[in-house]
N, C-alpha and C positions, 0 to 999 in steps of 0.2 A: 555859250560864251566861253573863251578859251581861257580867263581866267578859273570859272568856276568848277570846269574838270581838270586842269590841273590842281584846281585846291581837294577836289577830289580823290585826284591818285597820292598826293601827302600826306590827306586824312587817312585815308583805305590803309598806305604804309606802316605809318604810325599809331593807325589801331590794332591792326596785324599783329605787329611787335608785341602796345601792351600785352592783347589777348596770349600770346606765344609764353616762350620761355624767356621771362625777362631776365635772370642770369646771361644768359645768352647772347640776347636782343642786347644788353646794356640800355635797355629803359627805365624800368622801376627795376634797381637790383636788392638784393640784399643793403647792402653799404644806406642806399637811399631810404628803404625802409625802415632802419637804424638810425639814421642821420633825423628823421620825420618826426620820432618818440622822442629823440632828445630835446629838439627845439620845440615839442609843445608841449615839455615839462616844464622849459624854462620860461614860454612867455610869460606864466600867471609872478613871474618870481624877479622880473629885470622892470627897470622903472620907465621905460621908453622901448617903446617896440619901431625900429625905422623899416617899415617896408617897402624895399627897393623897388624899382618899375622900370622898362626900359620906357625912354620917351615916346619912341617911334611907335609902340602897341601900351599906351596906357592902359588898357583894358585885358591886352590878349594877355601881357604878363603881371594879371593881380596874380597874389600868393595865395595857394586855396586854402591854406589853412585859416587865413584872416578874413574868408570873407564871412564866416559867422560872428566876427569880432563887430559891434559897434561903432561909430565915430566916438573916439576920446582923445583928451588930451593927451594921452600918453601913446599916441598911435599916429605916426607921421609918414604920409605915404611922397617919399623921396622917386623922382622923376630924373632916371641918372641919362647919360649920352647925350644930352642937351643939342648940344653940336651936332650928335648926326638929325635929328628931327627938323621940323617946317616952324620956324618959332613963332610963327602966328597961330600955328594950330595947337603949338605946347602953350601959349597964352588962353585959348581956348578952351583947355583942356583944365588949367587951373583954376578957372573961373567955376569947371563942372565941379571940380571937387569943392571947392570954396562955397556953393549953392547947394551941394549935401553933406552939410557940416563935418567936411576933413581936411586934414591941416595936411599941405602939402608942399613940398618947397622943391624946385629946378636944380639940377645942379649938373658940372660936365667934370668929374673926379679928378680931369689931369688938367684943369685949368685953376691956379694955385690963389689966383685970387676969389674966384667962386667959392673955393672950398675953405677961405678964410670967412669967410661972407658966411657960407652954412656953418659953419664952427661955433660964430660968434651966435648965430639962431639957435644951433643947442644949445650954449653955457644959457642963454636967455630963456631956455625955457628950464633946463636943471634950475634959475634962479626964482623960476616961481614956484616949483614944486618946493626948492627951499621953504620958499614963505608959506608954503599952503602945510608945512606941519611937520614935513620930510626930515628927519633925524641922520639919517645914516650920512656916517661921513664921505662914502662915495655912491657916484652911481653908475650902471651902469645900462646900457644901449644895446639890443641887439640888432644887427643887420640880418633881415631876412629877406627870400626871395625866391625866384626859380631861379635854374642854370643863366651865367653868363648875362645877368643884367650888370656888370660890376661894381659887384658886394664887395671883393677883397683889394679892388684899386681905390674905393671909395673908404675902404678902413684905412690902406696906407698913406694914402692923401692925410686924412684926417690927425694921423698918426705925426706924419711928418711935422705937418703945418702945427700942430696942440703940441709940441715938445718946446718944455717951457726953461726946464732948469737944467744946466749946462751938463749935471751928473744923468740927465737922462738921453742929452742928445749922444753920449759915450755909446750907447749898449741901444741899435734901433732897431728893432725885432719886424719883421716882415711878416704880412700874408703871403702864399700863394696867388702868383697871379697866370691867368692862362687863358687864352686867347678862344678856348677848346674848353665847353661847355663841363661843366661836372669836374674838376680839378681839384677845388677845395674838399677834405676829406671830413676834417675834424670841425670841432667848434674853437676858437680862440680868441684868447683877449689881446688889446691895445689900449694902450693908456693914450687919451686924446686931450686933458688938460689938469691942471693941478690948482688944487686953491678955488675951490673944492675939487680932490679925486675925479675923474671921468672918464670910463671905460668903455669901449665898445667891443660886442662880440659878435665877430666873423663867423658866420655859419653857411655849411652847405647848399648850393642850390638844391630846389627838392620839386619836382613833379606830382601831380598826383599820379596812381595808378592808372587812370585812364582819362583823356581827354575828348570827349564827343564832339567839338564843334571843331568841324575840318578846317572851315577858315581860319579859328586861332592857332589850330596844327599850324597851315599854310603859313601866317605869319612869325612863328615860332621858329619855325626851320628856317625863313629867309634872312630871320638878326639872327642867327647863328646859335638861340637858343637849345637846338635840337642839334645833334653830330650832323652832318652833310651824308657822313657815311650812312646812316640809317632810312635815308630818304633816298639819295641819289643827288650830287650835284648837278645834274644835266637836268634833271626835272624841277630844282628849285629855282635855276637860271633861269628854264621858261619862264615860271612864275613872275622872275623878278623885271624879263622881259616887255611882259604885258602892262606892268604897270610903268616901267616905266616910258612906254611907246602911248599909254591912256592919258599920261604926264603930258603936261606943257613945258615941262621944267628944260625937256633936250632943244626948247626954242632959244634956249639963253648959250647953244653953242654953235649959233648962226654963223659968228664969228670964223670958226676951226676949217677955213677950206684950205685944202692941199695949199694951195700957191701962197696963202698966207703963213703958214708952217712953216713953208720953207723959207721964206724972206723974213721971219722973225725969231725961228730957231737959231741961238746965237753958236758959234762953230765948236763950242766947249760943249755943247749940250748933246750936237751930232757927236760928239768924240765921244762922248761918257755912251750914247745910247749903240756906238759902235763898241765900244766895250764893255758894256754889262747887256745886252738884248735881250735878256731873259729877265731883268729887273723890270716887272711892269710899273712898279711904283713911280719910276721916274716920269717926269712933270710929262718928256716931249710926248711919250710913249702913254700916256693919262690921256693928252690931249690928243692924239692919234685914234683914242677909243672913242672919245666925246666926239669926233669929226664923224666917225665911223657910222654910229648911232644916229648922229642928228642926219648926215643921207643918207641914210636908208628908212630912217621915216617918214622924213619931211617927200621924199620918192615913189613914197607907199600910196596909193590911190585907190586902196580897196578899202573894205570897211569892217573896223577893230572889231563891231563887236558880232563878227561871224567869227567861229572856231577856225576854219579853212584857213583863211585869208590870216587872219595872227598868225596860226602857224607856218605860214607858208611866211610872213616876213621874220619872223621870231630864224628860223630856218638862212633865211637869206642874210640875217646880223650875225649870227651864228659862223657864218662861211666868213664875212668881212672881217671879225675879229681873229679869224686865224691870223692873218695878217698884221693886222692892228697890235697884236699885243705879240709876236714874233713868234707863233708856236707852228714847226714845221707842219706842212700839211701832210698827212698820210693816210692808210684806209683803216687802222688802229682806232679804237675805242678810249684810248684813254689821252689820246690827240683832243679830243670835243672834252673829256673830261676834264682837262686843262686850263681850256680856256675857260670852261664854266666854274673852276674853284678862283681862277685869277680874276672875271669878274663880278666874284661874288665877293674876294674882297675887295674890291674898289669901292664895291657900293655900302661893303658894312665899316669901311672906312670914313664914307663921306667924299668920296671922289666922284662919286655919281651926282652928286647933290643932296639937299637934305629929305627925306621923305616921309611921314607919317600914315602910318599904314590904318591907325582906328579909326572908323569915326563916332565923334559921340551917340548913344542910346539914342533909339526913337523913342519921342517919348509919347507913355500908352494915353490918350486921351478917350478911353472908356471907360 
């Protein structure tokens, strides 16, 4: 199956690395092994542990260091990007947690009502630990997690929305935010409400040493947890190909035919896509990609799950979005490079649709 050997040459890559010289490699560096010893000095010592998750792999991005950690109350496994996942499946997914006693709550960092909505679920739960004996006049929260589930958009959210008194909105102190895994260096605090004190602490995304299971490689590198550079974007586009060609989801862009494009493209949108052509973000030029996509599968009359035959349409989508997303055609390598970083971020924006790459444990009935 053409999924499962390309999840093979991502595992192979990114075990490579580990094994290699990780200075080097930039996979486990120094810096991260550094970063590793401080935040599990601090768990035993902070009154709330939030362990962030991307929605899309609840499982591929648990935090390894928590998984020897219990279900406790003081251990809240936060489900961030909301918005790019399947929300029937992230409902699904909360139900898993909620049936092995862990407390878990949805959230999409840059949606300001959501993140009032979680706010008000910390102070409620800082107000039971109040009651349960808790003395200290502050507390504080660390945010933990691997690279690039947004730990430091999720503290400035937090940050913003918890600034209570007018002397604090004066002086608003910022994480690092970055699009590009591993950015966050240090560990740092935010103050998130007052009346009682309440802090949270920004820490490094953190890897383990080595990751065995290729699949969660596979999905690591496709949300952008892993550099692109370290893999290869032309290999994780396959990837992101197959699934979504095994999707029914490209049925919802039936709609997107050439003729209809052009009789609904309103004449400001060909002007803007005649003068930015390299912007793929813009809507006409989105919707060019989704046109693209849906004929050349709905076209496809061979069957997904031979190797060949994916490849060989994976290949033919591949040639159509030259086009689609404006990137000259030439006999250059870094022409197909292109196009496969411009459609990897569509998809890790949400312009592909919403997708949820785990699915829940089988469960062992022996």
């Amino acid at each position: 199956m053409a999924a499962a050997t390309l999840m093979r040459k991502i595992g192979t890559a990114i075990n490579e690395l580990a094994a290699g010289n990780r200075i080097s490699s930039g996979w486990y560096d120094a810096h991260m092994a550094a970063a590793s010893r401080a935040v599990a000095e601090r768990i035993p010592l902070v009154d709330f542990v939030l362990e962030v998750r991307d929605a899309r792999i609840p499982m591929s991005s648990e935090y390894e260091m928590m998984k020897n950690h219990p279900p406790s109350s003081k251990r809240i496994i936060v489900l961030n990007k909301t918005d790019l996942a399947d929300q029937l499946q992230t409902e699904v997914w909360t139900r898993y947690f909620e049936d092995h006693n862990c407390i878990s709550y949805c959230v999409n960092s840059h949606n300001k009502e959501n993140i009032r909505e979680f706010l008000n679920f910390l102070q409620s739960r800082v107000r039971e630990l109040k009651r349960s004996g808790h003395s200290s006049h502050a507390t504080t929260m660390m945010l933990v997690g691997i690279p690039n589930v947004g730990k430091s958009a999720l503290a400035n959210s937090l940050h913003q929305i918890g600034r209570i008194s007018a002397a604090e909105k004066g002086k608003l102190k910022h994480a690092v935010v970055s699009s590009q895994p591993g950015e966050t260096k240090n560990i740092s605090s935010l103050k998130i409400a007052s009346h009682p004190n309440v802090y949270v602490l920004d820490t490094p995304g953190i890897f383990p040493p080595k990751i065995d299971n290729i699949e969660v490689c596979s999905k690591l590198a496709l949300t952008g947890a892993i550099r692109d550079i370290l893999v290869g974007e032309h290999v994780i586009v396959q990837y992101l190909l197959t699934i979504v060609n095994s999707s029914v989801k490209y049925k919802k862009w039936a709609n997107l035919s050439a003729s209809s494009l052009e009789c609904s493209t309103p004449s400001s949108l060909e002007k803007q896509k005649r003068r930015y052509p390299s912007d793929h973000t813009q809507d006409i030029i989105v919707n060019e990609v989704r046109r693209s996509l849906f004929e050349t599968r709905s076209s496809f009359d061979g069957n997904l799950e031979d190797e060949k035959d994916m490849g060989s349409l994976i290949e033919t989508q591949l040639h159509t979005l030259h086009k689609a997303l404006h990137v000259p055609m030439d006999f250059c390598n870094s022409t197909t490079i292109k196009v496969a970083s411009k459609l990897l971020n569509l998809y890790r924006t949400g312009r592909l649709g919403r997708y949820t790459l785990d699915s829940l444990p089988l469960v062992n009935t022996q």
